[in-house]
C-alpha positions as CSV (number, residue, x, y, z in Angstrom):
1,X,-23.9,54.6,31.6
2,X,-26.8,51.9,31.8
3,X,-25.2,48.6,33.6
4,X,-24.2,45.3,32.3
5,X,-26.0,42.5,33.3
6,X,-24.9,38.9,33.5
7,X,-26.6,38.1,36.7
8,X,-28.3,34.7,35.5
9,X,-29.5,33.2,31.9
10,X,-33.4,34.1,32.9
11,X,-33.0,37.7,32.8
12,X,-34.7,38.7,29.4
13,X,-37.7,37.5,28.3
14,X,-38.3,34.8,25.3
15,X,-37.1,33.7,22.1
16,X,-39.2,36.0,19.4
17,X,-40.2,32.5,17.9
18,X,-42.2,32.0,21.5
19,X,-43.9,35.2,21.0
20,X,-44.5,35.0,17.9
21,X,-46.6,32.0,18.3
22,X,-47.6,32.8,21.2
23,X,-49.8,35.9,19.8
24,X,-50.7,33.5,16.6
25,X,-53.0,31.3,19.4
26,X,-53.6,34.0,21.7
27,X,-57.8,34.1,20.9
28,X,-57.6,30.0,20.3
29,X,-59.7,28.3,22.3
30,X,-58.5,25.3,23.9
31,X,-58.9,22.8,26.9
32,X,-56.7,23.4,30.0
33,X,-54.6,21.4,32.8
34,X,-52.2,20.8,29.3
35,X,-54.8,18.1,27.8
36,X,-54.6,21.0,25.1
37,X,-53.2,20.0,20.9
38,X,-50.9,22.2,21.6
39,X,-49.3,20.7,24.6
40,X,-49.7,17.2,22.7
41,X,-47.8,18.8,19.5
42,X,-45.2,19.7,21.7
43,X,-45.2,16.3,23.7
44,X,-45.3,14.4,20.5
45,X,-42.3,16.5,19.1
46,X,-39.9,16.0,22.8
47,X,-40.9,12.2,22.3
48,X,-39.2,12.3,18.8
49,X,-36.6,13.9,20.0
50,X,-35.7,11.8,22.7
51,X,-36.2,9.0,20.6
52,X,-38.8,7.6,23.4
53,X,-42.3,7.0,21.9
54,X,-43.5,6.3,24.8
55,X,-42.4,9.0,27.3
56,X,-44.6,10.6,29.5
57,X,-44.2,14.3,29.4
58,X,-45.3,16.9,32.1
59,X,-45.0,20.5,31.8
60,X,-44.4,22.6,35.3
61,X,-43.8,26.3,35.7
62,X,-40.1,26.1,37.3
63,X,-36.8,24.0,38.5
64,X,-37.3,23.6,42.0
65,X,-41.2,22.6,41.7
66,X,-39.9,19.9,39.2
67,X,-37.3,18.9,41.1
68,X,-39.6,18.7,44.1
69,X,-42.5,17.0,42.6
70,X,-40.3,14.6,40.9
71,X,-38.2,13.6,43.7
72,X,-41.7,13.8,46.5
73,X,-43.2,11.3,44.4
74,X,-40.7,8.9,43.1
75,X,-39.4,8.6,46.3
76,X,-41.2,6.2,49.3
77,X,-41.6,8.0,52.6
78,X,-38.1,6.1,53.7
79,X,-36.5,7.3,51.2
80,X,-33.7,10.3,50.5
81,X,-32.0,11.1,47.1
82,X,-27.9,11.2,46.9
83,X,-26.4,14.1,45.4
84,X,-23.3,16.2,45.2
85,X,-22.8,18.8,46.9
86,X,-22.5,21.4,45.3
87,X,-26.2,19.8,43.6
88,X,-29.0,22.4,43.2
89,X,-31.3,20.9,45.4
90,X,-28.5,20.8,48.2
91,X,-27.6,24.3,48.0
92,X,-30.2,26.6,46.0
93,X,-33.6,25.0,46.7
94,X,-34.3,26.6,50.2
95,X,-34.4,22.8,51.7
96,X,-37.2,22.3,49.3
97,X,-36.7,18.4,49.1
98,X,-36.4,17.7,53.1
99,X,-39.6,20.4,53.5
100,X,-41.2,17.9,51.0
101,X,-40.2,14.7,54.1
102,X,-36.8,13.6,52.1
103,X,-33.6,13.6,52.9
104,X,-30.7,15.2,50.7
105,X,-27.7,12.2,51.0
106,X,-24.7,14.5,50.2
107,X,-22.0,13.2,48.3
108,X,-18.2,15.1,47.5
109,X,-18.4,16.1,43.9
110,X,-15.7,16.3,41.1
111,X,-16.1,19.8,39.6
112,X,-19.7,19.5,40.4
113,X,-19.9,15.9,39.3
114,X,-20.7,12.8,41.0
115,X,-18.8,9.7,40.5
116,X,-20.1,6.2,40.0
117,X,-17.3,4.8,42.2
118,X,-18.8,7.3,45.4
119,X,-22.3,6.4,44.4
120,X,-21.0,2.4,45.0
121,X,-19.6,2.8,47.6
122,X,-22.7,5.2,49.4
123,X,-25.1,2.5,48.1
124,X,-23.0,-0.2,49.5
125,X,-22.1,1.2,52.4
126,X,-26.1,1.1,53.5
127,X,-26.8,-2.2,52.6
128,X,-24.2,-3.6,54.7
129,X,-25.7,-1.8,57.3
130,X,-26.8,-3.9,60.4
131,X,-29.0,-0.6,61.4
132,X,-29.8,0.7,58.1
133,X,-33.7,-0.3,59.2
134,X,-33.1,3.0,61.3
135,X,-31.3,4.7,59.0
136,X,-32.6,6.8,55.5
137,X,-32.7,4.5,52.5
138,X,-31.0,6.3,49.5
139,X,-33.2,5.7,46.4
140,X,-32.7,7.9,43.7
141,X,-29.8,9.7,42.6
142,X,-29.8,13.4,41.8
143,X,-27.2,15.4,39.1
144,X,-28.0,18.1,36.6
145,X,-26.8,18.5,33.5
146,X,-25.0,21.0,32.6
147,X,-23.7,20.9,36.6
148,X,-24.0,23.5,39.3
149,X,-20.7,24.4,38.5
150,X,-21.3,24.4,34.6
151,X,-19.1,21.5,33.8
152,X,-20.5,18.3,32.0
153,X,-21.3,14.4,32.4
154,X,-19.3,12.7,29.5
155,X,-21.1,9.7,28.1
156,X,-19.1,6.9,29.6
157,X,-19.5,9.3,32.9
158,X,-23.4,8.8,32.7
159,X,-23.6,5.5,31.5
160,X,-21.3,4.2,34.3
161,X,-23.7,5.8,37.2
162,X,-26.7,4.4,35.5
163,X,-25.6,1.1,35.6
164,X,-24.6,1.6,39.2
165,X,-28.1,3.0,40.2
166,X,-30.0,0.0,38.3
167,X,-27.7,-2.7,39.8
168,X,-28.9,-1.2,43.0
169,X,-32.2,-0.7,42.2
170,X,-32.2,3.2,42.4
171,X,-33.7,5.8,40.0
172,X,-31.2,7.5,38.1
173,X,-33.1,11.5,37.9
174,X,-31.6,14.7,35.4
175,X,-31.8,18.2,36.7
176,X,-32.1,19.6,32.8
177,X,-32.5,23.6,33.5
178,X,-29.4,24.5,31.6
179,X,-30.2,21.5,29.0
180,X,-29.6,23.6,26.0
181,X,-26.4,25.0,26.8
182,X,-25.1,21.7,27.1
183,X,-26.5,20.2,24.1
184,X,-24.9,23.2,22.0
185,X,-21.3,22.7,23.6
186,X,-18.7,21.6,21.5
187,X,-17.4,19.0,24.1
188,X,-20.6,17.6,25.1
189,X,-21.6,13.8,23.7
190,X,-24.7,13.3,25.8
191,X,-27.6,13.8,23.8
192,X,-31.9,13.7,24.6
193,X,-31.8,10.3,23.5
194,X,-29.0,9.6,25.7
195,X,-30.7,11.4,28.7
196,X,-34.2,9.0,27.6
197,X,-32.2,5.5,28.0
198,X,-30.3,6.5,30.8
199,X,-32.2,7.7,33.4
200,X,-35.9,7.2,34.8
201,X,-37.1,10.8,35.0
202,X,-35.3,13.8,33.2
203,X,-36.5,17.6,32.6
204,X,-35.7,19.6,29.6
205,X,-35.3,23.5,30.7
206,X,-37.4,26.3,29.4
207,X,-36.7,29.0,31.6
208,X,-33.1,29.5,31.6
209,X,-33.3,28.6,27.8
210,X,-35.5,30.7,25.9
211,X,-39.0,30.1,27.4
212,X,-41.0,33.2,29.5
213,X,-41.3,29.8,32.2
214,X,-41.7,26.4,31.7
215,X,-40.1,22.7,32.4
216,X,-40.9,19.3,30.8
217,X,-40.5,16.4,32.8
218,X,-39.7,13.5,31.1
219,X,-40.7,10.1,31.8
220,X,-39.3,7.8,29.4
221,X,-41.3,5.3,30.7
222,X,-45.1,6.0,31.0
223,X,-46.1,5.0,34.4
224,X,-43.1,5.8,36.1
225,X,-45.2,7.5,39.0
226,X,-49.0,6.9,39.2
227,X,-51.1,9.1,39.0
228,X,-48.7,11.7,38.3
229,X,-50.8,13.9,36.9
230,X,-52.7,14.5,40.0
231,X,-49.8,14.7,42.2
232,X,-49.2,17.9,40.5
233,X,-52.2,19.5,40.8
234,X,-51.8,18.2,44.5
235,X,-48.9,19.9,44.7
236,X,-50.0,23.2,43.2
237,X,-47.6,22.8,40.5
238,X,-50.7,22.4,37.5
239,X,-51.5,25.3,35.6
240,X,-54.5,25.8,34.6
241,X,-54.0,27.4,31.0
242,X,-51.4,25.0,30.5
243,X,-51.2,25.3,27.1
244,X,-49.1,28.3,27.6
245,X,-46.2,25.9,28.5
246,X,-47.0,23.4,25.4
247,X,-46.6,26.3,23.0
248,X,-43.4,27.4,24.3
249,X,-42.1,23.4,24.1
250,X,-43.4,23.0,20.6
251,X,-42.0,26.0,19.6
252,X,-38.7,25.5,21.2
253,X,-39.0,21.5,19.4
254,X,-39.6,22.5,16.0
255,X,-37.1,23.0,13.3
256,X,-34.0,21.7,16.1
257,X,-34.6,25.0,18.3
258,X,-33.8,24.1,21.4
259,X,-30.7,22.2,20.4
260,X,-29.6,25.4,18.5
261,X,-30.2,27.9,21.3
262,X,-27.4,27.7,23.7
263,X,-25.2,28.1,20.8
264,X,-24.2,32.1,21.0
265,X,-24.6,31.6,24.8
266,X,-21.9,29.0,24.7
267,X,-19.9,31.3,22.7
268,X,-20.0,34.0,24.4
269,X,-19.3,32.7,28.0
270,X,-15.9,31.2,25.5
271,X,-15.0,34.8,24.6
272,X,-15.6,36.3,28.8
273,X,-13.5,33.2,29.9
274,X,-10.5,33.7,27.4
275,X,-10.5,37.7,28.0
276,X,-10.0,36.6,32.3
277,X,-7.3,34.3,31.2
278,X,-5.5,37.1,29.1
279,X,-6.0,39.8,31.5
280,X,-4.7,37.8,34.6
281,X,-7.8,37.1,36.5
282,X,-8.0,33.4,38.2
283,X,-10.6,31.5,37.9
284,X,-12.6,29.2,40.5
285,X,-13.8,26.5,38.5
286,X,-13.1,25.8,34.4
287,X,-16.4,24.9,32.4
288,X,-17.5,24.5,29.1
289,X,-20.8,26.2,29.3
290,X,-22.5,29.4,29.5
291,X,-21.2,30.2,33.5
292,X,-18.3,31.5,34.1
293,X,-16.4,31.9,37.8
294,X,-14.1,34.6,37.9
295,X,-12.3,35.6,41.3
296,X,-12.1,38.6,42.2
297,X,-9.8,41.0,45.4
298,X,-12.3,43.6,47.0
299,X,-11.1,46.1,45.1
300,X,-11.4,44.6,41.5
301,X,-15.4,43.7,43.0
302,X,-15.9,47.2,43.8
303,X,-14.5,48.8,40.4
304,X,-16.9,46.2,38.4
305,X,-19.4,46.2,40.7
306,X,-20.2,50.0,39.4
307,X,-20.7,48.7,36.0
308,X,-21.8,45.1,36.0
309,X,-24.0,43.1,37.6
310,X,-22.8,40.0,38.7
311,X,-24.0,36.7,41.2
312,X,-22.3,36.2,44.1
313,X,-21.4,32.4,44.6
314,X,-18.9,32.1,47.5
315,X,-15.9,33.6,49.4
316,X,-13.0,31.8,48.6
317,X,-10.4,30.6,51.1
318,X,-7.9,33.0,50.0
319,X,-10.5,36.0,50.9
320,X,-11.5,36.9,47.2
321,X,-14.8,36.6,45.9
322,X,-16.0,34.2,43.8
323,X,-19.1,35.4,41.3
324,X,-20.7,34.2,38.3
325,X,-21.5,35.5,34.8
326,X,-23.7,33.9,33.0
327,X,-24.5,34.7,29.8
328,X,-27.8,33.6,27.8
329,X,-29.5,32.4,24.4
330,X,-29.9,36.2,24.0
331,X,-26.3,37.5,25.4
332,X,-25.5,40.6,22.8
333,X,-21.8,40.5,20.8
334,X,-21.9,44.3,22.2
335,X,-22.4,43.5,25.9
336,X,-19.3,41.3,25.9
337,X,-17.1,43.4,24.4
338,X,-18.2,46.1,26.9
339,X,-17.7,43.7,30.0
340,X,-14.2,42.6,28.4
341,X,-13.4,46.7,28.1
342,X,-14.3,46.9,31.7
343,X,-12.2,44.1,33.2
């Protein structure tokens, strides 16, 4: 019996639309490093959508080289970025920020979240500091949205830490690589227009949503970071047939695509949570999105482990396991009933 697999949202390959297109421009000739139409399509159609006109939009191959180049450059050599713990770049980026000469300023998160209140009071907290002149400046803040954990920034939740970081005169930075599955949530209110006023530097996620690879990096406002351009290809992070990238983007921006996507994903990961809750399994952490956290004894992890593949997360303090399924854009109505048969 061939094995379930709800490992991570990357696991298949691209929306047919991406391919599609793709193998319409396969034999078109175009210019590279993403100075291509097609990239410009694609940026033209992410500025409209964001309801920024004049973003500056890069496209990179992955999350943690975003999140690396982002944070290297925006940050001065003094500098470290404040995010929760449970953040990405804390936990999943194999120290890819401090390898980069930054600090990663760890703050307690609420179900993956960071509050404006602890962001104060970190910010403060420094600048009262008679030795802060020895001490790591924080100046930028890190969150993603969805979180680590799956869960969501409300509106008011974002707009009250962006006004914190630009009373303090930090940037405000989105970790976007599950962007789509929280833009197609029911309980989500914080749209790409949203994302554009709020903070300084945002990236919309291809990878985990429907692109083969691909992040855009947002800018709302051009000129953010001189030179950017060239800080990428410094860092290795340009590609060469960049236009690659831009098709997938315009695809993914035309006709609402990308704010579509995450839909069945979301609704899937609906149906695996309420089938733990019926059949008696606890769960770690509650979210709206498309992970789900179920615990598990050893002998429940052995039993499913012969059928479905899962990701570890974290032992919990009770000695059960706590994984994660995460289902996808292209998550199968078949697949879910199968792993709700087997639990």
């Amino acid at each position: 019996m061939d094995k379930l697999y709800f490992t991570s949202d990357y696991m298949e390959g691209a929306h047919p639309a991406i391919l599609e297109r793709l193998a319409e421009t396969n034999l078109v000739k175009s210019a590279g490093y993403g100075t291509d139409e097609f990239s410009e399509s694609a940026r033209q159609k992410i500025r409209a959508a964001c309801r920024a006109p004049e973003a500056e939009i890069h496209f990179l191959a992955g999350g943690t080289q975003s999140n690396a180049t982002v944070i290297g450059t925006m940050l001065r050599p003094w500098q470290g970025v404040i995010a929760a713990q449970t953040g990405h770049v804390a936990l999943h980026e194999a120290g890819a920020i401090e390898a980069g000469g930054h600090k990663v300023i760890l703050l307690p998160g609420r179900d993956g979240k960071l509050s404006a209140d602890d962001i104060r009071a970190c910010l403060e907290e420094y600048e009262a500091d008679e030795n802060r002149t020895h001490m790591v400046e924080p100046g930028m803040v890190y969150l993603s949205q969805p979180t680590e954990l799956g869960t969501l920034y409300s509106l008011a939740e974002l707009q009250a830490v962006s006004r914190v970081c630009r009373e303090h005169g930090v940037s405000l930075y989105a970790d976007g690589a599950r962007l789509a599955y929280a833009l197609a949530c029911p309980e989500n209110d914080v749209t790409l227009p949203d994302l554009a006023a709020l903070c300084d530097a945002f990236y919309i996620g291809g990878t985990k949503c429907g692109a083969l690879f691909g992040e855009a990096v947002v800018f709302p406002k051009a000129g953010t970071v001189p030179h950017f351009f060239t800080l990428v290809k410094q860092r290795g992070a340009l590609l060469a047939k960049g236009r690659i990238a831009g098709i997938q983007f315009e695809t993914l921006f035309t006709g609402g695509l990308y704010e579509q996507i995450g839909k069945s994903a979301v609704r899937q990961a609906s149906r695996i949570r309420e089938a733990l809750r019926a059949k008696g399994y606890d769960q770690a952490f509650t979210a709206p999105t498309n992970q789900v956290f179920p615990l598990f004894d050893d002998a429940q992890l052995k039993r499913l482990g012969e059928r479905v593949e899962m990701s570890f997360w974290e032992k919990h303090p009770d000695g059960r396991t706590v994984m994660r399924l995460a289902t996808s854009w292209a998550t199968r109505d078949e697949d879910v009933d199968a792993l709700i048969a087997c639990l």
